[in-house]
N, C-alpha and C positions, 0 to 999 in steps of 0.2 A: 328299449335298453334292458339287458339282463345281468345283473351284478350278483356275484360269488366271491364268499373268502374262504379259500382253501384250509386245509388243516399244514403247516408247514411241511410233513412229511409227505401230505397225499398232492401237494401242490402239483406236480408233472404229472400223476396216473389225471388229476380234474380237469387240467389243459390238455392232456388226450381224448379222455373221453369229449371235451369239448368240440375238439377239432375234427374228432374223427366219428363222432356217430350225434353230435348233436346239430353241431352246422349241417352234416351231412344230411340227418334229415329234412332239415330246411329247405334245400338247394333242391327238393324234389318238387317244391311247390310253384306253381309261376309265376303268383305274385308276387313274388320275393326277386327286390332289386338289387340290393346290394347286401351281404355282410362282413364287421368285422370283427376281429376278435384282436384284444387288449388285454397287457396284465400292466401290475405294478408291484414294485418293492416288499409289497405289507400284503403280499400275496390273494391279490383280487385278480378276479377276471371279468374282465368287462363284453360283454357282446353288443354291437350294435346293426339291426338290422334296418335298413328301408324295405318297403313294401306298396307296392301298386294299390290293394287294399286286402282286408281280412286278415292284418299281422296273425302270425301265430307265435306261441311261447315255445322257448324251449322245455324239452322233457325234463324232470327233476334228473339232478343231479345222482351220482353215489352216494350214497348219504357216508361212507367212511369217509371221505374224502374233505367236507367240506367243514367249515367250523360256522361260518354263518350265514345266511340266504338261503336260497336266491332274494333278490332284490328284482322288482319288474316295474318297468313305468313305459308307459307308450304316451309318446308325442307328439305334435302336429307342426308341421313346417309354418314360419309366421312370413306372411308376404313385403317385403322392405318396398 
């Protein structure tokens, strides 16, 4: 998981760059299963990615852009 709070004005330039050159680099890798990407109200951007193994993080952000993070936490699926 990668969590971002935007600056309220840079909020749409940090969900682009998001979308368009962060996930994107991701999607070049093969162990990468799944990603998504989430905002909220109080202008976060949430990424979440699955990975087959060897997650990778996202590149740092804009730094104009953002007010506070990244936030990074990797997680392990619990078996019920």
């Amino acid at each position: 998981m990668w969590e971002v709070v935007a600056h309220p004005e840079g909020f749409a330039d940090l969900l682009s760059w998001v979308c368009e050159v962060a996930v994107v680099e991701l999607q070049g890798d093969l162990s990468l299963i799944d990603v998504q990407v989430y905002t909220s109200p109080e202008q976060r951007i949430v990424v979440i990615t699955k990975w087959r193994a060897n997650p990778r993080l996202l590149s740092d952000p804009p730094r104009h852009t953002v007010r506070a993070g990244p936030f990074f936490a990797d997680f392990s699926p619990v078996d019920l």
